[in-house]
C-alpha positions in Angstrom: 8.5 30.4 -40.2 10.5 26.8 -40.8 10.9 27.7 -37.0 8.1 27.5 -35.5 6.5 24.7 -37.9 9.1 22.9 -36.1 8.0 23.5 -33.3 4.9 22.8 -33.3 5.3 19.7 -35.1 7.5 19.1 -31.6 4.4 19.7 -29.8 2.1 17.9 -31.9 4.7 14.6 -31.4 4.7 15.2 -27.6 1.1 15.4 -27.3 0.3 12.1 -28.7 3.3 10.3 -27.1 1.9 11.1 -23.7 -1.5 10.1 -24.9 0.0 6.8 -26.3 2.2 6.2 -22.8 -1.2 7.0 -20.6 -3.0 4.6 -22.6 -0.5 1.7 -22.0 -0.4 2.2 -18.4 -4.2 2.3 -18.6 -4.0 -1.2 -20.6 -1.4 -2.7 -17.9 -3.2 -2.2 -15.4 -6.6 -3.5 -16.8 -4.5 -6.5 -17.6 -4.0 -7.1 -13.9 -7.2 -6.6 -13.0 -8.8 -9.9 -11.4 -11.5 -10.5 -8.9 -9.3 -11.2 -5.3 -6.9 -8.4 -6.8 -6.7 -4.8 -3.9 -7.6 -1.9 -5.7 -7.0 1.6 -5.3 -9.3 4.1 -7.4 -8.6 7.4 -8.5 -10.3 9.1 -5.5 -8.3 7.4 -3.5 -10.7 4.3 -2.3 -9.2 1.2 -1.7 -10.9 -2.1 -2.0 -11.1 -6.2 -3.2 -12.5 -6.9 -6.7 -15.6 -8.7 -6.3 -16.6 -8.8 -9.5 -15.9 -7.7 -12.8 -18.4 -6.6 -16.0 -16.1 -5.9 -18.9 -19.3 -5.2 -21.1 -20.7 -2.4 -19.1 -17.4 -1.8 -17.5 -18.4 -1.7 -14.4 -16.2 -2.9 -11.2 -17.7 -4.1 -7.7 -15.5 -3.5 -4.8 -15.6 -4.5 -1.2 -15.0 -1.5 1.2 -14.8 -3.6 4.1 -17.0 -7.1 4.9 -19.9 -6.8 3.7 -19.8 -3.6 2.0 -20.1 -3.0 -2.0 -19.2 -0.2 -4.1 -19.7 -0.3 -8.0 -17.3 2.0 -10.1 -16.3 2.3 -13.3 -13.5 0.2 -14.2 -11.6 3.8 -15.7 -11.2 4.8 -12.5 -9.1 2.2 -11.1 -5.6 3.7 -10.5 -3.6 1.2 -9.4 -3.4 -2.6 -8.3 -2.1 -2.5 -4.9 -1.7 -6.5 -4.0 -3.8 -9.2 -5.5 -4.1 -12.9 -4.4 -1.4 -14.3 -6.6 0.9 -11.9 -5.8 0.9 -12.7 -2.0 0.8 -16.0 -2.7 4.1 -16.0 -4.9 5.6 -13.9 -2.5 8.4 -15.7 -0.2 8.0 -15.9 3.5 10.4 -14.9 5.3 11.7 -17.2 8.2 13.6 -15.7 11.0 16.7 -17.8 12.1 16.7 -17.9 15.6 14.0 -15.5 17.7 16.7 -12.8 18.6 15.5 -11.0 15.9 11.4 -11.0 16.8 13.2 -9.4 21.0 13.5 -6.1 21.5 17.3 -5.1 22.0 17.1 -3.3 25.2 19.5 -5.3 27.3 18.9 -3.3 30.5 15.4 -5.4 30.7 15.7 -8.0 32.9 12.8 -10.6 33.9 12.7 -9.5 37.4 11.4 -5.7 35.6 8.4 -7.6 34.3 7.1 -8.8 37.9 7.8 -5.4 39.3 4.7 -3.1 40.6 4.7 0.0 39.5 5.4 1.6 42.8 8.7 -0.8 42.7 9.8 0.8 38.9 9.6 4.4 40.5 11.5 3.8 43.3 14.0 2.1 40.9 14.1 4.6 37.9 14.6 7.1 41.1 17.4 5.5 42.7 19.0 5.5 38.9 18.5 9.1 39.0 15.9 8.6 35.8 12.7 8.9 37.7 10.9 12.0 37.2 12.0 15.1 39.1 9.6 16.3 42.0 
């Protein structure tokens, strides 16, 4: 009997530490919640806050330009980028512009002036045209 009082004193415990962790996450990500921020809902919707009732919760997103959808702000998943975010994000600067080329180095700038009647005679000389 001391057993399974236990355990389901166990249970109990579990129960309520999942509803306590849920609730946090819920409360973090209301805390990030701000009109510019990209939001993804539950159903899987993505859109920009464009305004925020916190009495009625209610949340208007933009779709796409133009387009407005009001949910509940319970259904908000996840904040997926907002604007300070990006804008405290670095930029990364290439070097030298080696890195933006592609690395084939069998492309030469005589292949980008040929016709394509010129590439297949090429690619068939190679032996890399296609087989007739």
């Amino acid at each position: 009997m001391l057993i399974m009082l236990a355990a389901f004193a166990l249970l109990i415990f579990m129960m309520m530490r999942g509803k306590k962790k849920a609730a946090k996450a819920q409360e973090e990500i209301r805390s990030n919640l701000a009109v510019g921020a990209e939001v993804m809902t539950q159903f899987g919707l993505y859109g920009t806050i464009a305004s925020i009732d916190t009495d009625e919760n209610k949340i208007v997103l933009e779709v796409s330009p133009g387009s407005f959808v009001t949910v509940h702000s319970q259904v908000v998943a996840k904040v997926v980028a907002s604007d300070e975010a990006v804008a405290e994000a670095p930029v990364v600067i290439p070097d030298d512009a080696s890195s933006l080329t592609s690395t084939n180095t069998e492309a030469t700038a005589t292949d980008l002036t040929e016709t394509p009647e010129e590439s297949l005679r090429r690619l068939n000389d190679e032996g890399k045209g296609p087989k007739a």
